[in-house]
C-alpha positions in Angstrom: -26.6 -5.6 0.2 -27.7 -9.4 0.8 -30.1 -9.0 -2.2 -27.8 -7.3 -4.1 -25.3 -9.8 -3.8 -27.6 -12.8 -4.5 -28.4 -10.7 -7.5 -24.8 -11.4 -9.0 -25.0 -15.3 -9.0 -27.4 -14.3 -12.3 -30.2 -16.5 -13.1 -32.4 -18.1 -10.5 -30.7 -15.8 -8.0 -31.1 -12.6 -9.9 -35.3 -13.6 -10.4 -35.2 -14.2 -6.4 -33.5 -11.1 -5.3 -35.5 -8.9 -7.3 -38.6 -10.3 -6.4 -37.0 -9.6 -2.6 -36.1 -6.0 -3.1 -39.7 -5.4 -4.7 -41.1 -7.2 -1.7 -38.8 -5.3 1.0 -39.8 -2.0 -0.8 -43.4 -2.8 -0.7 -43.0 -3.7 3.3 -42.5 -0.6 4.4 -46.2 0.6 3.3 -47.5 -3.1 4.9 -45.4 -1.8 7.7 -47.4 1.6 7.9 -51.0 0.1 6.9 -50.9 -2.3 9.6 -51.3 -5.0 7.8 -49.3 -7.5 10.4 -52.1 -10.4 10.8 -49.8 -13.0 12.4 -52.0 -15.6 11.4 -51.3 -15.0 7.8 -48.2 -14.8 8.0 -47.5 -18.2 10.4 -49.8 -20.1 7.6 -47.0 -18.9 4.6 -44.2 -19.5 7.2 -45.3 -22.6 7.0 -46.0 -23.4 3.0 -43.1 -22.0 2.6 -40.6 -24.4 4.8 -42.4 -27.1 3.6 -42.2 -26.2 0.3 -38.5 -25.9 0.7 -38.0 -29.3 1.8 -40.3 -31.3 -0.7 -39.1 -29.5 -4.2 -36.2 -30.2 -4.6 -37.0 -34.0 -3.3 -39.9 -33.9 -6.2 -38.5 -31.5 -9.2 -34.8 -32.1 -8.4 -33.8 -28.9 -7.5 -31.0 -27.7 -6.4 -30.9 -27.4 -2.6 -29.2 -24.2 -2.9 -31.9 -22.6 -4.9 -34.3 -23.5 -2.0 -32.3 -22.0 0.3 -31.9 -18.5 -1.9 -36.0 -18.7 -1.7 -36.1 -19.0 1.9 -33.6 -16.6 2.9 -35.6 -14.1 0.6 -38.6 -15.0 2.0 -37.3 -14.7 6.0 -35.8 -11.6 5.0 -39.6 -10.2 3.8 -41.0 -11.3 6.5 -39.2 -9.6 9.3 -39.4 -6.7 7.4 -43.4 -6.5 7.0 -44.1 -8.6 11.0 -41.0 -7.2 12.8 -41.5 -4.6 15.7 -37.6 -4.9 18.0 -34.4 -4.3 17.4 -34.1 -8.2 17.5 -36.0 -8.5 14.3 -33.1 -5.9 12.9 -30.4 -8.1 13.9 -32.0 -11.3 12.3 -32.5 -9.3 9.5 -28.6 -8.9 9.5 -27.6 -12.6 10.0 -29.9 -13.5 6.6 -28.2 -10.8 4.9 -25.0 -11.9 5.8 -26.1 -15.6 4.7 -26.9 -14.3 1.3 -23.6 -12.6 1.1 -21.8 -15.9 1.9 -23.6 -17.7 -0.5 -22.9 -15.8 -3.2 -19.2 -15.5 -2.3 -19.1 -19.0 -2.7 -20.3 -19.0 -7.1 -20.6 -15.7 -8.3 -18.3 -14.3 -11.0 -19.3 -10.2 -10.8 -16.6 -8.4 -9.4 -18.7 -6.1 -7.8 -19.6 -8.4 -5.5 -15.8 -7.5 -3.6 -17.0 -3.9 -3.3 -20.8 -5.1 -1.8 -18.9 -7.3 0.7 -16.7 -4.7 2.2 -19.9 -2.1 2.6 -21.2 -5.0 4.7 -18.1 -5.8 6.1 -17.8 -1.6 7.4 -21.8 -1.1 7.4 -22.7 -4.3 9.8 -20.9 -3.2 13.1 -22.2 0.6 12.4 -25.9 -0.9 12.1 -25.4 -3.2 15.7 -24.0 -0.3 17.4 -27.3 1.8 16.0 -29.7 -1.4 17.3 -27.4 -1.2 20.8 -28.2 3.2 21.0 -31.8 2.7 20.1 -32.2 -0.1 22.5 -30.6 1.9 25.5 -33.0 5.4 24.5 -36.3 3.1 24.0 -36.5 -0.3 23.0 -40.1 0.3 22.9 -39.9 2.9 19.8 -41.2 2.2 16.4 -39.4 1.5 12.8 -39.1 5.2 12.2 -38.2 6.2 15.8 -35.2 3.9 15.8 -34.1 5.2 12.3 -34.2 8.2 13.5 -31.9 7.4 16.8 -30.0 5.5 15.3 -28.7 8.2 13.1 -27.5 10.1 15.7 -25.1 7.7 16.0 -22.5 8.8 13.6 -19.8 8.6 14.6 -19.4 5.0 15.2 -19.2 4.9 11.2 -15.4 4.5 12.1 -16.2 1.7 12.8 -15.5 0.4 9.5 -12.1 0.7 8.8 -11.2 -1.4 12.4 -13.9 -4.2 11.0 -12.3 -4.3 8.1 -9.2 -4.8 9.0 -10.1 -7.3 11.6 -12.4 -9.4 8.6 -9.0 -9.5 6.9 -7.1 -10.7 9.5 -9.3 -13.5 10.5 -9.8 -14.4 7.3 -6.2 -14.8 6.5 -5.6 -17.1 9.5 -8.6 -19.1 10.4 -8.6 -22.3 8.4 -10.3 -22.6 5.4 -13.5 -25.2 5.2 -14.8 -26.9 2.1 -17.6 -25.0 0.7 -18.6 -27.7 -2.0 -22.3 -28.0 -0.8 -22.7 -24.1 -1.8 -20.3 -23.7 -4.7 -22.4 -26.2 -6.7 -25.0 -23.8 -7.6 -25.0 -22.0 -10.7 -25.0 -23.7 -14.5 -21.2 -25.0 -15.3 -20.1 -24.6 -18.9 -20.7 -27.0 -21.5 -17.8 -26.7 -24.6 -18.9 -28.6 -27.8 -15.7 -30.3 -29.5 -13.7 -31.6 -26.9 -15.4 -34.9 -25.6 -13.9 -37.8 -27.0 -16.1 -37.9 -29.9 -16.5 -35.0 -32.2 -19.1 -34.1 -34.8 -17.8 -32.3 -37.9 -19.0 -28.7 -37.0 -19.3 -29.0 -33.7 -16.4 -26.2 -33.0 -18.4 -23.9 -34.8 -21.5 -23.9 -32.2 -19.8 -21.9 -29.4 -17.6 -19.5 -31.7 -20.1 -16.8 -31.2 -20.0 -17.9 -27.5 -18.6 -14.9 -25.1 -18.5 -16.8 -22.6 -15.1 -17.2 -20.2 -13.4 -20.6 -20.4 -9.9 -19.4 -18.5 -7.4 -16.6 -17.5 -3.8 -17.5 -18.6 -0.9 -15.6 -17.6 2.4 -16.8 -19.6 5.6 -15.9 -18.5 9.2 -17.1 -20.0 12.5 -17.8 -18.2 13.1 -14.4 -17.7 9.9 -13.6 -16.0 8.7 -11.2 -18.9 4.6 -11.9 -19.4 4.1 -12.6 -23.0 0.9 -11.0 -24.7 0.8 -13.8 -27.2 -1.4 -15.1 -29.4 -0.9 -18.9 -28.3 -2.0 -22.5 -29.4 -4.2 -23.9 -26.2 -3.9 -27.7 -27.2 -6.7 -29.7 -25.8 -7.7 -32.9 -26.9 -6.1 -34.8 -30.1 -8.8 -36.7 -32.2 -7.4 -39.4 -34.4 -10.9 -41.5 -35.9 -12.4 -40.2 -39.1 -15.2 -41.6 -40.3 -16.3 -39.3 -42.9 -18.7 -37.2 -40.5 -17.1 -36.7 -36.8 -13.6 -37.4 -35.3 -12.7 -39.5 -32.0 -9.8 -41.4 -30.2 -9.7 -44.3 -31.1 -9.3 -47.7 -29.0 -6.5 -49.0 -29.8 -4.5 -45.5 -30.2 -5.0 -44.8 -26.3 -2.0 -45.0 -24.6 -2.3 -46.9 -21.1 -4.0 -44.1 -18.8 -2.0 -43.1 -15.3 -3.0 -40.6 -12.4 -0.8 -38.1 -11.4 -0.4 -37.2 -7.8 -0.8 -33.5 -6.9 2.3 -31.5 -7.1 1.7 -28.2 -4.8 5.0 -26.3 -6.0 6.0 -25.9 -9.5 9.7 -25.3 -8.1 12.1 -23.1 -10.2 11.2 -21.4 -13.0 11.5 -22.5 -17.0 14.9 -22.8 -18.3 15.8 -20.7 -21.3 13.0 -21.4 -24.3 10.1 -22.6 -22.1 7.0 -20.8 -21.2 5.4 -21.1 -17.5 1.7 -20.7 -17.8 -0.4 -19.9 -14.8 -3.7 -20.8 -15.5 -7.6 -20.2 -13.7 -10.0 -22.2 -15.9 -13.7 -21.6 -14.7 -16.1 -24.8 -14.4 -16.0 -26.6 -17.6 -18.0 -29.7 -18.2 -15.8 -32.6 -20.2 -12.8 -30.1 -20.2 -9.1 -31.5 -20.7 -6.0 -29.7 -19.4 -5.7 -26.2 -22.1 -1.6 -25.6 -22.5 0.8 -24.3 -24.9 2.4 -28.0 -26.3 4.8 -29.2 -25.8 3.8 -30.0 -22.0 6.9 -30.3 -19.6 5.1 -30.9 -16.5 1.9 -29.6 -14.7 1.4 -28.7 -11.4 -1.9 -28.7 -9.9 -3.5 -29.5 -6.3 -6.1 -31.9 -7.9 -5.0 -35.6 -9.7 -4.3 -34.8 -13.2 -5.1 -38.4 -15.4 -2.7 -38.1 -18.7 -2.7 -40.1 -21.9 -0.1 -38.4 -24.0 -1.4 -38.7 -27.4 -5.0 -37.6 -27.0 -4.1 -35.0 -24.0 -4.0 -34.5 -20.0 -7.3 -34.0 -18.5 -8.8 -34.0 -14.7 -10.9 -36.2 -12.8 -14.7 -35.8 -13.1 -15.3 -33.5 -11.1 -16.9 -29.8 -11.9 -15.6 -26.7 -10.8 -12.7 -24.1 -11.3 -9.3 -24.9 -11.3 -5.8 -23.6 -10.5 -2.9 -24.8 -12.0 0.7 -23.7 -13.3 2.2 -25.7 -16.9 5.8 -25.3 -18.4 6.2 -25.9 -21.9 8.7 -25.7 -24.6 6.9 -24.5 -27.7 10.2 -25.2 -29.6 9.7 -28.9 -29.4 7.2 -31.0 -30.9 4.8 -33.1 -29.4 6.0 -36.8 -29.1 4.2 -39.1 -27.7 5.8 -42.5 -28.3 4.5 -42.5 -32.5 7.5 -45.1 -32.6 6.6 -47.3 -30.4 3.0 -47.4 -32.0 2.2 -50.1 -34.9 -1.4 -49.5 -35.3 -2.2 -47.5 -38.9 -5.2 -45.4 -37.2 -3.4 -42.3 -38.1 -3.0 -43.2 -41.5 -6.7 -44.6 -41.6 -9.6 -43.4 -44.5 -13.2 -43.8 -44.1 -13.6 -46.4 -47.0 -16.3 -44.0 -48.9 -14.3 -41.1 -48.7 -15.0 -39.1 -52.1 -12.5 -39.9 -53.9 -12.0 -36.3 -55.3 -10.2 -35.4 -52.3 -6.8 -38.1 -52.9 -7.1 -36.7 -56.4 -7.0 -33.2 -55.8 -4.4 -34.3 -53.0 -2.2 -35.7 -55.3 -2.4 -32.3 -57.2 -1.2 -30.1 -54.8 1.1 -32.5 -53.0 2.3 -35.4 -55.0 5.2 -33.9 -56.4 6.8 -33.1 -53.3 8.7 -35.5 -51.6 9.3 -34.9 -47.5 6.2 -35.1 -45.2 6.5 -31.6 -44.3 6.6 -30.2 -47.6 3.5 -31.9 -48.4 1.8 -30.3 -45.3 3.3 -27.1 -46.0 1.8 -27.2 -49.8 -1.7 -28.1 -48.7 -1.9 -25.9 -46.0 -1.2 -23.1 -48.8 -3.3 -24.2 -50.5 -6.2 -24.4 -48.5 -5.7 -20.8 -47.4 -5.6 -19.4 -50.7 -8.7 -21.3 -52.2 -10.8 -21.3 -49.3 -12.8 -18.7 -47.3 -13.2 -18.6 -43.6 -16.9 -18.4 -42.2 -19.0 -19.3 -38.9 -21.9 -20.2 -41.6 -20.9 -22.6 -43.8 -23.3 -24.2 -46.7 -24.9 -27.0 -45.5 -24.6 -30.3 -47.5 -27.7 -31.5 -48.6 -26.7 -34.7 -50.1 -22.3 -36.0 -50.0 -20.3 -35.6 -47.7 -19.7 -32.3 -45.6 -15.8 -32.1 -46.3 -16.8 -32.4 -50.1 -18.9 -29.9 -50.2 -16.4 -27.9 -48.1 -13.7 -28.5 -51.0 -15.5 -28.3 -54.3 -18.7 -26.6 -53.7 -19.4 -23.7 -51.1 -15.5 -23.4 -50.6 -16.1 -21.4 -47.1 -16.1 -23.0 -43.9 -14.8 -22.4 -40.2 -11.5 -24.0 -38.6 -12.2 -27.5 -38.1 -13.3 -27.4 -41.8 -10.0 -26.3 -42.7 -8.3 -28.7 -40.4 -10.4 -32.0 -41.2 -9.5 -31.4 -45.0 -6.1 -31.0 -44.2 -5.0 -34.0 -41.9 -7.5 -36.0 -44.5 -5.6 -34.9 -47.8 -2.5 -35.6 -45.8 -3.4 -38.8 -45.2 -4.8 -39.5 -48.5 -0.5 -39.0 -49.1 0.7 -41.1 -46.4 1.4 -38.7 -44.1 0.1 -39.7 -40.8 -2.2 -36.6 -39.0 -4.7 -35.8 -36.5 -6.7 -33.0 -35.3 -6.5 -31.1 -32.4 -9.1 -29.5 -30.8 -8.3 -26.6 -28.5 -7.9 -22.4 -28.4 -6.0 -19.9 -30.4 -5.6 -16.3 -29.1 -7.6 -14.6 -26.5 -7.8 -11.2 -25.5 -4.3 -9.7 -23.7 -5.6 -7.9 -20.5 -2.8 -5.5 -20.1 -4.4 -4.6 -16.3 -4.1 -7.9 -15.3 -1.6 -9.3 -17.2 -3.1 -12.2 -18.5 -5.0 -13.9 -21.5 -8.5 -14.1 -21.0 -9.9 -17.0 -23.5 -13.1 -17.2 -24.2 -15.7 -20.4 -25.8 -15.5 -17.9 -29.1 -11.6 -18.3 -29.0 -12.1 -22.3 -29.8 -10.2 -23.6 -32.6 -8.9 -26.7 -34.3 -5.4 -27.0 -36.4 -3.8 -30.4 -37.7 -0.6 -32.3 -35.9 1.4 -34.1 -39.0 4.0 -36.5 -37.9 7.1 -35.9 -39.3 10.5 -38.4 -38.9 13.0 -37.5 -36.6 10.4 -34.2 -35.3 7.5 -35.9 -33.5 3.9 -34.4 -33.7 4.3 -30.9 -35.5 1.9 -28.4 -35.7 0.2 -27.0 -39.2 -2.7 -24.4 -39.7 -4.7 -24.2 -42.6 -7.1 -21.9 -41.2 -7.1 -18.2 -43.1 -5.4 -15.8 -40.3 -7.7 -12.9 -38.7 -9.9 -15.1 -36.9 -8.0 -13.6 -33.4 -11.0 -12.2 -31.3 -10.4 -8.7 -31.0 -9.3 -7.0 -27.7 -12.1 -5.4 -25.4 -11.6 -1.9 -23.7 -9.9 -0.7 -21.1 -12.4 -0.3 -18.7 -13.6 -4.4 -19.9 -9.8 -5.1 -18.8 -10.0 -3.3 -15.8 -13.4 -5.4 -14.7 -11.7 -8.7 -15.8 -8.5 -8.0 -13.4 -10.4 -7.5 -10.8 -12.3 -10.3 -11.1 -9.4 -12.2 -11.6 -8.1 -10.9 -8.1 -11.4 -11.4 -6.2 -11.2 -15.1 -7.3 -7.5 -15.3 -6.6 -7.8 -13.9 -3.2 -11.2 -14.5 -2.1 -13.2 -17.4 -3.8 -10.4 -19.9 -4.3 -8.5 -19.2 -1.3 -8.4 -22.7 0.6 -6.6 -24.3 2.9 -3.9 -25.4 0.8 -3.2 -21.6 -1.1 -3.6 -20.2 2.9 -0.4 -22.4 3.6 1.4 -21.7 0.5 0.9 -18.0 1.2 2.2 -18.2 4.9 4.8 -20.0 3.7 5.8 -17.4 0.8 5.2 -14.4 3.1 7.3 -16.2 5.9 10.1 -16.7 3.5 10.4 -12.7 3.2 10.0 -12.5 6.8 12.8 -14.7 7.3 15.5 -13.0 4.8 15.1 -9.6 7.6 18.2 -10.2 10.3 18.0 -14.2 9.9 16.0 -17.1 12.2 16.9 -18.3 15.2 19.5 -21.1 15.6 17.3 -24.7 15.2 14.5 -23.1 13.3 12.9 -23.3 9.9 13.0 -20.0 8.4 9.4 -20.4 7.0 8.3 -20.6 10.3 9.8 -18.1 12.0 8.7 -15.9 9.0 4.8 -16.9 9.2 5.2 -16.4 13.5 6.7 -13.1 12.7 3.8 -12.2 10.1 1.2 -13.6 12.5 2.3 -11.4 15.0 2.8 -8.1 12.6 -1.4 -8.8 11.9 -2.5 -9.1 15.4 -0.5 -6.1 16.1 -1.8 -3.9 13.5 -5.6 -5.3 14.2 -4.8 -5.0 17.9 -3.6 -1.2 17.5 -6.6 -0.1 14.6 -9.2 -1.6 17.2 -7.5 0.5 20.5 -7.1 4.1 18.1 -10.8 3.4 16.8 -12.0 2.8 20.6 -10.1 6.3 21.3 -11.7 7.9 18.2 -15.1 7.1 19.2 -15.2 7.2 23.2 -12.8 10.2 23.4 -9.7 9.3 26.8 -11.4 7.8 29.3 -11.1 10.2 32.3 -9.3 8.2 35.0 -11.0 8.3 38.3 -8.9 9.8 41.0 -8.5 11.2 45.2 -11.8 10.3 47.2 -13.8 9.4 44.4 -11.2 6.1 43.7 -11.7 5.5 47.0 -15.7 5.6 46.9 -15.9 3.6 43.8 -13.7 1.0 45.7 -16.1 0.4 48.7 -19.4 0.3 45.6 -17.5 -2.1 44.3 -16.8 -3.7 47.8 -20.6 -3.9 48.9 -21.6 -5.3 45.7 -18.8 -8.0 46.7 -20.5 -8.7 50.0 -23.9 -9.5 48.3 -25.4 -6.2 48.6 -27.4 -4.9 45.4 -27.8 -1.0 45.9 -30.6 1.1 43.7 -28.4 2.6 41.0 -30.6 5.2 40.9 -29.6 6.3 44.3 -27.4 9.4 45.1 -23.8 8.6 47.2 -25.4 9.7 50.4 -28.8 8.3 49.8 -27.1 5.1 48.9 -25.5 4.8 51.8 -28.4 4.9 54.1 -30.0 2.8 52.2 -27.8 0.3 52.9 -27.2 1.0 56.7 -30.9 0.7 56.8 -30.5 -2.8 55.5 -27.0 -4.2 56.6 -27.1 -2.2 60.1 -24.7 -0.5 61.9 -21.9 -2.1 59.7 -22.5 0.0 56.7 -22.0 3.3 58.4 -18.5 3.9 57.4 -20.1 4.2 53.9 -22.1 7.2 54.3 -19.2 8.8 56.0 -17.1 8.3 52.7 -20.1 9.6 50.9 -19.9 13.1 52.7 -16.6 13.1 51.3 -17.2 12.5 48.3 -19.4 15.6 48.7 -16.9 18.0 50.5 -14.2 16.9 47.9 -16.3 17.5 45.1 -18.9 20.3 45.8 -17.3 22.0 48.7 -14.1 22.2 46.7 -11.8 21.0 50.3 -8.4 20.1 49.2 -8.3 16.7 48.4 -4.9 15.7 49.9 -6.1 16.2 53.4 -9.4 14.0 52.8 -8.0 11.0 51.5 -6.7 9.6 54.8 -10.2 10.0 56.6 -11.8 8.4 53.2 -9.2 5.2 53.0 -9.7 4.6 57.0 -13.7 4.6 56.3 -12.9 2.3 53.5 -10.8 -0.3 56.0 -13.7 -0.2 58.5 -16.1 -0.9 55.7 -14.0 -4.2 54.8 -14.1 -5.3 58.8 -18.0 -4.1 59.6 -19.6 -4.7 56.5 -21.8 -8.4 57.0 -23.0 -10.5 54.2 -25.9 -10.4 52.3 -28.2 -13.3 53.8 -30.0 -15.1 50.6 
């Protein structure tokens, strides 16, 4: 299961754990051959801690990588070398290492169903090692095995470890995991730095690869299937060849502190979009424009007219936006006197204001003109991922007059430039369109191949409106059910297992406590939240309390309660091992008791009178009632007589 579950981190990890399984499989015949030269295998101990140490220091490896190898390798070795039940258990604690590891990156949601069969499977295998060391702790591999499966029973077990994993996990506080969870390759998304070559959205359109899970909701709590615009990062620098934000069209940048609670929900005509964005390198904040507010546990930096976007730091985030799709984007375009957004590259082929002219110049208002071209555009132009590459002019003029086929930021660099070309200040937008509804999960899972680009026209008295000249049917299509059912779960094993920390285990208490609360009220003076969470604290330790007693009573049956004469013997054992006095175990009552009277003296003879007791009361079948007297006076005289044991 440790192998397995290294196996799902992919790459690297995959290479290592199937070398380790191949290895593991192989030790058993190493095991059987003899082949256990100690020697050997201290030299390669030994290449192979040094070896962890100095490659990453010399290659740059990752550390984690190196620590994948050696677990592997520790893992093999106690397999092929390993003679006690103390190897076993070591085996265990690597095996649980690997699992941890891999909880902390891995993106297989099969990886929940290996952790719980170690979860249930690791108490059954240390009660097995505890059997087979109390029959023979001198037997071999096979011996064991072979014990140990007489042993059962304790696979209920597993339910009560569970259970108990659950609960702790649930209260004990979370730590950073940062070290491990920067393993593994993060996503790189072409088109959405600050600079942006003409094409560039078309490299990762055939790209399957998952950028974020978005689940939109509106003010009524109704998810909404979609398809959305994702706006991402607004370009406003042409130069004839690549797009970028221009100096002096950034607005002054400012840091957002984290806001944990995105308080009441959307008012009528806003969406609320809870979002889980894997790691993405050079990633701005994805959401349906126009942004109300975000809410996120990290520092959000925002410059309004090229986007919102996090610090520079790699890894998956959690956040919730609210937006009103009904209102444009405005970002202050009044306030702004530079002419960037009216701006021409000064060789632009001057075919393109002519043909401009032609399909726009006889209409008057700013959005009439976008409307026209973006017809036009559509209807004269072809959507592909290949488009003709231009061998000699300029890539949007060979777009226009010559191939006529091209993919979305084609479509949208022609159309902000033609509205340009007609005073109409534009921009391009880089983001995603679409996504694939997962009607399991309820959410919209958007891929790289979901990328897109569309054209933001600013129109008096609007703002920053949103026009797409991009022929429709370029909406990935939906996957099957059993691809939903996969992704939801997924979804949930991130939610709930990977990205718990400490500030979602307090949000939780503090959600669950609130329910607690609203059941017959809090006490006078405290905070409903906290009498909630006490009350839920107490409800788990209950429950894992009561499944640890009933799986005790399951598996060791009532324990018989020791009564009559024999209370009273096991009283005076317990008495003499008090005074010092360590009897054989392996002794009989009466045999016991001499053995100490021949030891402790005269003293210890009101044992071996309880002893014969014992006997009458249980061989003889004499009526316990009118022994016990006789038995609890022996016992008193054993209290006064009995010395110490000298040391």
């Amino acid at each position: 299961m440790g192998l397995l579950s290294l196996a799902m981190l992919g790459g690297v990890g995959t290479q290592l754990a199937l070398l380790g399984l191949a290895l593991l499989a192989a030790s058993w015949a190493f095991a059987s051959a003899g082949l256990r030269n100690r020697r050997v295998w201290a030299v390669a101990s030994a290449l192979v801690s040094i070896a962890t140490v100095i490659l990453p220091i010399l290659f740059e490896l990752p550390w984690a990588w190196a620590g994948m190898g050696l677990l592997v390798y520790l893992q093999v070795h106690r397999a092929c070398v390993g003679t006690r039940t103390t190897d076993d258990r070591l085996a265990l604690l690597f095996a649980l290492l690997m699992v941890l590891l891999a909880c902390t990156k891995a993106r297989s949601a099969w990886l929940g169903l290996l952790l719980l069969l170690f979860v249930g499977g690791a108490p059954l295998a240390l009660v097995v090692l505890h059997v087979v060391d109390l029959e023979d702790g001198h037997a071999t591999r096979r011996e064991r095995l072979s014990a140990g499966g007489r042993a059962w029973k304790f696979a209920l077990l597993a339910p009560a470890s569970i259970l108990l994993t659950a609960f702790f996990f649930a209260v004990i506080p979370r730590l950073s995991a940062e070290v491990l969870s920067e393993y593994g390759d993060k996503q790189d998304l072409s088109g959405f730095d600050e600079g942006v070559d003409l094409g560039d959205i078309g490299a990762i359109k055939d790209n399957p690869e998952l950028v974020m899970r978005v689940t939109v909701t509106d003010s009524d709590g109704d998810v909404l299937p979609g398809p959305f615009y994702f706006r991402g990062v607004a370009l406003d620098r042409f130069d004839g060849g690549s797009w970028s934000v221009s100096e002096s069209y950034r607005a002054p940048e400012r840091a957002s502190e984290p806001a944990l609670d995105p308080g009441d929900p959307p008012r009528r005509g806003h969406l609320r979009q809870e979002v889980l964005m894997e790691p993405v390198s050079l990633a701005p904040i994805f959401a349906i424009a126009a942004i109300d507010s975000v809410y996120s546990e990290d520092l959000i930096y925002s410059d309004h007219r090229s986007g919102y976007r996090w610090d520079e730091e790699v890894r998956r985030r959690e956040f919730v936006v609210l937006s009103n799709p009904n209102r444009a984007v405005n970002d202050g375009w009044s306030n702004f006197k530079d002419p960037q957004g009216l701006a021409l590259p000064e060789d632009l082929d001057p075919r393109i204001h002519e043909l401009a002219e032609r399909v726009a110049g006889d209409v008057g208002a700013p959005r009439a003109k976008a409307d026209a071209i973006q017809r036009y555009l559509r209807q004269n132009h072809t959507y592909t991922l290949v488009p003709t590459p231009a061998t000699s002019g300029q890539a949007l003029s060979v777009f226009l007059f010559d191939s006529r086929e091209g993919h979305c930021e084609y479509f949208a660099t022609a159309l902000a430039v033609m509205l340009r070309s007609q005073g109409v200040p534009a921009r391009l937008v880089n983001g995603f369109y679409g996504g694939s509804f997962n009607p399991v999960g309820g959410f919209i899972a958007v891929r790289q191949a979901d990328a897109h680009s569309w054209v933001e026209g600013w129109i008096p008295g609007e703002g920053w409106v949103r026009f797409d000249a991009t022929p429709s049917g370029e909406v990935a299509a939906g996957s099957g059910m059993l691809a939903h059912l996969s992704d939801a779960v997924t979804a949930q094993w991130y939610g709930f297992v990977l990205d718990y920390d400490l500030q979602t285990q307090a949000t939780g208490v503090r959600l669950v406590g609130r329910q607690f609360a609203s059941v017959g009220g809090p006490a006078e003076g405290a905070a409903p939240e906290a009498v909630g969470a006490g009350v839920l604290l107490l409800s788990l330790m209950a429950g894992a309390l009561a499944a640890s007693r009933l799986t005790r009573r399951w598996l060791g049956g009532r324990r018989e309660r020791t009564r009559g004469v024999a209370a009273v013997h096991l009283r005076a054992r317990r008495h003499v091992l008090k005074r010092g006095w360590s009897v054989p175990h392996s002794l009989p009552p009466v045999e016991a008791a001499r053995w100490l009277r021949d030891e402790a003296g005269d003293g210890a003879a009101s044992l071996e009178e309880l002893a014969w007791l014992l006997y009458r009361a249980r061989y003889a079948g004499e009526p316990e009632g009118e022994l016990i007297p006789a038995a609890r006076d022996a016992l008193a005289r054993l209290h006064r007589d009995l010395p110490g044991a000298q040391l």
